[in-house]
N, C-alpha and C positions, 0 to 999 in steps of 0.2 A: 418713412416720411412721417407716419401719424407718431412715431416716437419722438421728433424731432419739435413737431406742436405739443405734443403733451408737454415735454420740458419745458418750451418756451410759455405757455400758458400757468403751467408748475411756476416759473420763476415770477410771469409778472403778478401773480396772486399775491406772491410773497411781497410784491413790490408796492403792491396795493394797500396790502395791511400794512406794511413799513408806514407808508405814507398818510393813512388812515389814525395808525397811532401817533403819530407826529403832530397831524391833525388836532387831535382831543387833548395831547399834552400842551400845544398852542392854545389850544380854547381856554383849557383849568389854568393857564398864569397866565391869562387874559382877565379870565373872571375872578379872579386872587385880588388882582392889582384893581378892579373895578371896586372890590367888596374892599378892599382898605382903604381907594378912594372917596368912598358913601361915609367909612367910617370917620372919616379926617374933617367930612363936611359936616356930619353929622355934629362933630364936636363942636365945631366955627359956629353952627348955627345955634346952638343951644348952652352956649358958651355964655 
């Protein structure tokens, strides 16, 4: 039985980090698209 939890705790680990990385690769073309939108005003404004 405690083999049957390690697995399942094994996997949701794996599933954690899955979604963790998913996570940060969300955040960085989040803040991509923020930092080109500063740059686009940036230009409007000083234009």
């Amino acid at each position: 039985m405690s083999e049957n939890l390690n697995s399942n705790n094994i996997e949701n680990d794996e599933f954690n980090l899955n979604n963790e990385d998913s996570d940060y690769k969300d955040l960085i073309i989040r803040l991509k698209k923020i930092k080109t939108t500063i740059a686009l005003l940036k230009k409007t404004i000083f234009k």
